[in-house]
C-alpha positions in Angstrom: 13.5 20.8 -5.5 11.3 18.8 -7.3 11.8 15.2 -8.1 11.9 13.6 -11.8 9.2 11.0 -11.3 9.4 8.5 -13.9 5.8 7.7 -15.2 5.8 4.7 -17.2 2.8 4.0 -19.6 2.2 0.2 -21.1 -0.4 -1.3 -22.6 0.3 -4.6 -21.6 3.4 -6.9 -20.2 6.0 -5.8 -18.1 4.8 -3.2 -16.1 7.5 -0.7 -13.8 6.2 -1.4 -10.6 6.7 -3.1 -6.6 5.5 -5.8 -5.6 4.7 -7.0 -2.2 2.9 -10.3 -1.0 0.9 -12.3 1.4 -0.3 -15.9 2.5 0.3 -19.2 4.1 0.7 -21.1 7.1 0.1 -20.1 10.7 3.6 -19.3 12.1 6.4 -17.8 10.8 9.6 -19.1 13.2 11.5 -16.5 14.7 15.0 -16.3 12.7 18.6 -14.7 11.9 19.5 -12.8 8.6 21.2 -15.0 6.5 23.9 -12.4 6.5 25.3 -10.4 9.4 23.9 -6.7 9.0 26.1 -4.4 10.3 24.2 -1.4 11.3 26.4 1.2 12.9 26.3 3.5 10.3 22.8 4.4 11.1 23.0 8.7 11.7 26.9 8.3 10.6 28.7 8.5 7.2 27.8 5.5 5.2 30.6 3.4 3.9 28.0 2.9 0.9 25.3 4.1 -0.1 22.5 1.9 -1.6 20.6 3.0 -4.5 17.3 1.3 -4.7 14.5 1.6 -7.5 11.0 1.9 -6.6 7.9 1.6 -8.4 4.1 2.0 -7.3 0.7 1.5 -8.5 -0.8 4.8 -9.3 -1.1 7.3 -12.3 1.1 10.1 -10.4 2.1 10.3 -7.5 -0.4 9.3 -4.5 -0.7 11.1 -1.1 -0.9 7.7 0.4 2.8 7.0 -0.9 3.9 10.2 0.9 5.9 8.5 3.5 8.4 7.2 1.2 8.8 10.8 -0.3 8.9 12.2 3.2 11.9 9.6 3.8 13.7 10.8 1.0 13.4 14.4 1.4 13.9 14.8 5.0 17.1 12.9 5.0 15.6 9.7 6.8 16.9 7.5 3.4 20.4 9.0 3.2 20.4 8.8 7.5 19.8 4.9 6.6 22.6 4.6 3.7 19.8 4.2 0.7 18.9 6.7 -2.2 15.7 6.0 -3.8 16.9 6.9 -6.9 13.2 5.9 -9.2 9.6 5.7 -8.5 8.3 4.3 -11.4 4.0 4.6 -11.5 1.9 2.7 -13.4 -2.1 2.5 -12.1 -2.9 -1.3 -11.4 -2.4 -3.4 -8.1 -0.7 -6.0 -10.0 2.0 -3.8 -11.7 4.5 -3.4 -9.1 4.6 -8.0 -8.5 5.5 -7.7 -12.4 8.1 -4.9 -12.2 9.6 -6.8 -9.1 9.7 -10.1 -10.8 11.2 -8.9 -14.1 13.6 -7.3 -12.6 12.4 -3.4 -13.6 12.6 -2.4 -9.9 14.5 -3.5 -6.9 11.7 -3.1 -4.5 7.4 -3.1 -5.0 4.6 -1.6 -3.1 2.0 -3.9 -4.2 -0.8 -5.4 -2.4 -0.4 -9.3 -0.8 -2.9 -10.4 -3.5 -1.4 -10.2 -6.2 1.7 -12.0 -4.8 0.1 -15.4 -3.2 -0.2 -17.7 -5.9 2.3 -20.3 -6.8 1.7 -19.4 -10.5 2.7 -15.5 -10.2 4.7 -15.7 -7.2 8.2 -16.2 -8.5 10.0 -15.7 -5.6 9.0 -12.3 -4.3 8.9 -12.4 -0.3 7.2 -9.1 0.9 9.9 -7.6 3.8 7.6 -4.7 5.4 4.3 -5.0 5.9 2.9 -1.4 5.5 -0.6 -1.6 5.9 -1.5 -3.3 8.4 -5.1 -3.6 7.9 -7.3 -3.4 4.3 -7.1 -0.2 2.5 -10.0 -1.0 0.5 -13.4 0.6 1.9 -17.1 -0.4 -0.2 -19.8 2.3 0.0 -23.4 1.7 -2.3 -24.6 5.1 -3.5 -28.0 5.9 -1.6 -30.8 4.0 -0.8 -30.5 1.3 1.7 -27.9 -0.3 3.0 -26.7 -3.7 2.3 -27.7 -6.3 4.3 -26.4 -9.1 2.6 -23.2 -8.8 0.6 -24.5 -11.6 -1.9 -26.9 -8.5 -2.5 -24.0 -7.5 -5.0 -24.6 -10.1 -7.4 -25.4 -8.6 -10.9 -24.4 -4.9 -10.0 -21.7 -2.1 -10.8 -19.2 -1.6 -8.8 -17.1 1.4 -9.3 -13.0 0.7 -8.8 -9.9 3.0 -9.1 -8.3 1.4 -12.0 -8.1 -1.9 -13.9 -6.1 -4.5 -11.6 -7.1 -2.8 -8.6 -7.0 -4.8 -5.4 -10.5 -3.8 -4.4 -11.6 -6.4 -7.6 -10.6 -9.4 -6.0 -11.7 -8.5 -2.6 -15.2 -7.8 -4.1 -15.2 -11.2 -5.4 -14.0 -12.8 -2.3 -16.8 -10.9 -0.2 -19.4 -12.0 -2.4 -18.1 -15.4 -3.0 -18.0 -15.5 1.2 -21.9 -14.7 1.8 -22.5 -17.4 -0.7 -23.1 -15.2 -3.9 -21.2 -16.0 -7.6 -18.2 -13.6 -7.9 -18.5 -13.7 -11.7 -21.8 -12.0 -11.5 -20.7 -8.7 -9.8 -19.5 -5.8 -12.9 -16.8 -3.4 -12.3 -16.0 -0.3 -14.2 -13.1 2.0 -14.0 -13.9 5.5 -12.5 -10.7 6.5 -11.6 -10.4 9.1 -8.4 -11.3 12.6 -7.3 -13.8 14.6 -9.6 -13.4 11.6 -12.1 -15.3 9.2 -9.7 -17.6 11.6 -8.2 -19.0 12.6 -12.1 -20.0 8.8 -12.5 -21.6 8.5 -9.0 -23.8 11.1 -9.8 -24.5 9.9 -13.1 -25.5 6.9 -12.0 -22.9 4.7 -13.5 -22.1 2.5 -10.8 -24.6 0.7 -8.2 -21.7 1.1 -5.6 -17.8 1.7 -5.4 -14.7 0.0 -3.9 -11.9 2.2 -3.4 -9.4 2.8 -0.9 -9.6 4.7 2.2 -7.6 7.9 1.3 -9.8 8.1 -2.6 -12.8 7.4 -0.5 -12.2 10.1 1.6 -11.5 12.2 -1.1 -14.9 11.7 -2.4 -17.1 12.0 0.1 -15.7 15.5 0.3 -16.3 16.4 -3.1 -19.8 14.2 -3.7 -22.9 15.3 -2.5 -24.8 11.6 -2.9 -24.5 10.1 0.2 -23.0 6.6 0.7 -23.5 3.8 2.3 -20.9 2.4 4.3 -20.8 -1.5 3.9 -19.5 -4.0 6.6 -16.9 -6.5 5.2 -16.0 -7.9 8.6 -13.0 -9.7 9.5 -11.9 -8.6 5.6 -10.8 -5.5 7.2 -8.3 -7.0 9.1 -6.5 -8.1 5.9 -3.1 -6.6 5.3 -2.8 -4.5 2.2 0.6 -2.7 0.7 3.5 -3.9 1.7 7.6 -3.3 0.5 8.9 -6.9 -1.8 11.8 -7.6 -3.1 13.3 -11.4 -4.2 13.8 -13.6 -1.7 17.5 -13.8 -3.1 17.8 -9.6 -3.4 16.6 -10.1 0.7 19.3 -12.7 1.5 22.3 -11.0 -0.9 21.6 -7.1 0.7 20.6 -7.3 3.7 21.4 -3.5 4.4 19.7 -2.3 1.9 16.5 -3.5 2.2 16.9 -2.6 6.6 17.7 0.9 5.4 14.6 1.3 3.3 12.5 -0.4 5.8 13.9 1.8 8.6 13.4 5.0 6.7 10.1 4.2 5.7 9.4 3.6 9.1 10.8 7.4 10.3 8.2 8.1 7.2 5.2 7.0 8.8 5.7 8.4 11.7 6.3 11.5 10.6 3.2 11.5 8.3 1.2 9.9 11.5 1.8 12.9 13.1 1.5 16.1 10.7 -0.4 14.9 7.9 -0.6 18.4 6.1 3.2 19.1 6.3 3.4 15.6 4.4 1.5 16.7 1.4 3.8 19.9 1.4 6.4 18.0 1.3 4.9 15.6 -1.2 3.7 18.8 -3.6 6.7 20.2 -3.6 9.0 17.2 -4.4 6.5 15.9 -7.0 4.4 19.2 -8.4 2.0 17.1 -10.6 0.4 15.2 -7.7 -1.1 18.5 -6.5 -4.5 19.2 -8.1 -4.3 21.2 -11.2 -8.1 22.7 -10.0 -9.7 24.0 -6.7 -8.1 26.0 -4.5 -4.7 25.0 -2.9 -6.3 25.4 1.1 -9.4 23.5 0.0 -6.5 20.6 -2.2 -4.6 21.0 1.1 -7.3 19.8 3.6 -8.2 17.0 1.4 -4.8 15.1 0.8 -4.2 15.4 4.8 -7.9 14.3 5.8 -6.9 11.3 3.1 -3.2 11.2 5.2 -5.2 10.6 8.0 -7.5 8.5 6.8 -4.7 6.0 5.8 -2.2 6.4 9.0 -4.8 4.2 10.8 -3.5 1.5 9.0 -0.5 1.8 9.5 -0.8 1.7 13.7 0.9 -0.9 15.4 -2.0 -1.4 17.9 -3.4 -3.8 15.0 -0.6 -6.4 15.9 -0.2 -8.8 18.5 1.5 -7.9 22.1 5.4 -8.7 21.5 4.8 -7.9 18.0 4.3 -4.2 17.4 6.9 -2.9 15.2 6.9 -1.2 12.0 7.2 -3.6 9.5 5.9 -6.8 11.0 4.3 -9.1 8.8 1.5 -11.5 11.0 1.8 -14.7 9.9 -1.6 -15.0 11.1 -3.4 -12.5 8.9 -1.9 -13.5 6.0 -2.9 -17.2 5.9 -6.2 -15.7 6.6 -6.3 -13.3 3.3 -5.3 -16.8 1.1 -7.7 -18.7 2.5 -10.4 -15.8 1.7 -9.0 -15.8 -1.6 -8.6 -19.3 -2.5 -12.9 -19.6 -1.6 -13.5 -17.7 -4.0 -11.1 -19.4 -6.8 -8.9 -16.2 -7.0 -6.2 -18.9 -5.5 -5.9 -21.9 -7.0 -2.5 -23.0 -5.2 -0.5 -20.6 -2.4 2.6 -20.0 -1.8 3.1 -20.9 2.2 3.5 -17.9 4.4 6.9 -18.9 5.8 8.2 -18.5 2.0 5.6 -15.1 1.6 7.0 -13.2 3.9 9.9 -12.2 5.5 10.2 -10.8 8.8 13.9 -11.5 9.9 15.1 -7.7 9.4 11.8 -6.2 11.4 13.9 -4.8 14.5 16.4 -3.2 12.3 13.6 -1.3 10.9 13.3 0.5 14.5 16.3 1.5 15.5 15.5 5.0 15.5 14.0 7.3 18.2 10.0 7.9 17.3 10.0 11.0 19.4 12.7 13.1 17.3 10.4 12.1 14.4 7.5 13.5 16.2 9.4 16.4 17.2 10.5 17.3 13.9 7.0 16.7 12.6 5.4 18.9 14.9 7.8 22.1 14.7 8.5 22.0 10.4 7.3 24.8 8.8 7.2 25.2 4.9 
């Protein structure tokens, strides 16, 4: 049945979104939740059911969020004693750190960026690290390569939509290799057919958009693009689940629950991409492409799937440390210090108060295989 999906325009303030964060020191010590969580309702009748409000950056509903519709329609949130009873959408990486804050939505999907300084943090510790490596790809449009990424200083560079995370990575990149950040244009091109018309007009120099909109079009464009290298930027970690601090400590359940069923999420979408869409069409009809044929749509959304489940692999974590969820200390403090170079941070919040990873190994108490079984055997 198809889902209400709440689609919330604003031209301005509080926006309905999720937040999610990133930064600070070098460790994060090992600890217990501040309250017991009791999970031995997992697969059993919950004594309560949590509902939980969602909200993403996006103008409806993206293929690359299809692991938390996956979770909701296969059961894995109601197997985990949470209901995800909103996704509110509203395009702009910084959105969902303002819907979190404001208190609009329980829980944010937004990208560590946009969560590190002292003066927009508020509070918001991100629980479940999602991606574990940067979304973002950069691409110039013909011609030669880039050789030096100071080289951007002065041109277009096409990005999904205003706030987008791919802008401050730009600037860091070019602010990195020496260049002036504030020299480097950007201009909204949106995704699909919508970016590909200004590539081949000629509007943009070069474009900096995620991996599963990038994928999208180079199927669609027929300019080539030219893959640039942005080095140890790719190890950065992008979306990721927030909530408050205080919303961590007061519900512990909750949050394990929507963790752990977006973990039975990802790796059901790891491992059958195209029944994902399906799934993801069917529960939310208006992210399906009003034009093209559905087989050639299809192919598309699961070569983007596919394109993003590499971040999400666990192999990009250190041995001991590979579980869904997992936020690395490590590559956090990294991604601030890239962004306080380039002025985007002025003062960070320390990691140990970023992120939160005391709830990680409830987030895996379920058996991977079954998932993979199921993925592998559903049929429409």
């Amino acid at each position: 049945m198809a889902r209400n999906r709440k689609l919330i325009l604003s031209a301005g303030i509080s926006l309905l979104m999720l937040g999610a964060a990133a930064c600070g020191s070098s460790s994060t010590p090992a600890s217990t939740p501040s309250k017991a969580v009791d999970m031995n309702a997992w697969g059993k009748d919950c004594p309560t059911t949590y509902k939980v409000t969602v909200g993403g950056a996006a103008a409806t509903m993206p293929v690359s969020y299809a692991p938390l519709v996956v979770a909701q329609e296969l059961g894995y949130m109601k197997d985990s004693c949470v209901d995800m009873t909103d996704v509110n959408l509203v395009p702009g990486s910084s959105s969902p750190q303002k819907q979190v804050v404001t208190g609009a939505s329980d829980v944010g999907i937004p990208d560590p960026a946009f969560m590190m300084g002292t003066d927009i943090n508020e509070g918001v510790q991100a629980f479940f690290t999602w991606n574990q490596k940067n979304i973002i790809e950069v691409s110039t449009i013909g011609g030669t390569p880039l050789t030096d990424l100071k080289q951007l200083e002065g041109k277009t560079v096409g990005i999904f939509a205003e706030g987008s995370t791919a802008q401050p990575l730009v600037q860091g990149l070019v602010a990195d290799a020496g260049g002036d950040p504030d020299k480097v244009k950007f201009l909204v091109i949106g995704e699909g057919a919508q970016a590909v018309a200004a590539i081949n007009k000629h509007a943009v120099d070069a474009v900096a958009l995620s991996d599963a909109y990038m994928t999208e079009v180079k199927e669609l464009l027929k300019t080539p693009l030219q893959p640039v290298d942005i080095g140890q930027a790719a190890n950065y970690p992008s979306n990721v689940l927030s909530a408050k601090g205080s919303t961590i400590k007061k519900n512990p359940k909750e949050i394990a629950g929507i963790g752990r069923a977006l973990a039975m999420g990802i790796v059901f979408c790891t491992e059958n991409p195209e029944a994902a869409v399906r799934i993801l069409w069917k529960a939310y009809p208006d992210s399906e492409p009003a034009t093209g044929s559905s087989a050639a749509n299809l192919k598309n959304f699961a070569l983007s799937l596919k394109a993003r489940s590499g971040k999400w692999a666990l192999d990009a974590l250190p041995a001991g440390q590979q579980q869904y969820g997992y936020s690395d200390p490590a590559y956090y403090g990294a991604y601030r210090d890239f962004l306080m170079k380039s002025g985007q941070v002025k003062a960070a919040v320390p990691v140990s108060q970023l992120i939160d990873n005391d709830l990680v190994k409830y987030y895996n108490e379920f058996d991977a295989a079954t998932i993979r079984e199921q993925a592998k055997n559903w049929k429409p």
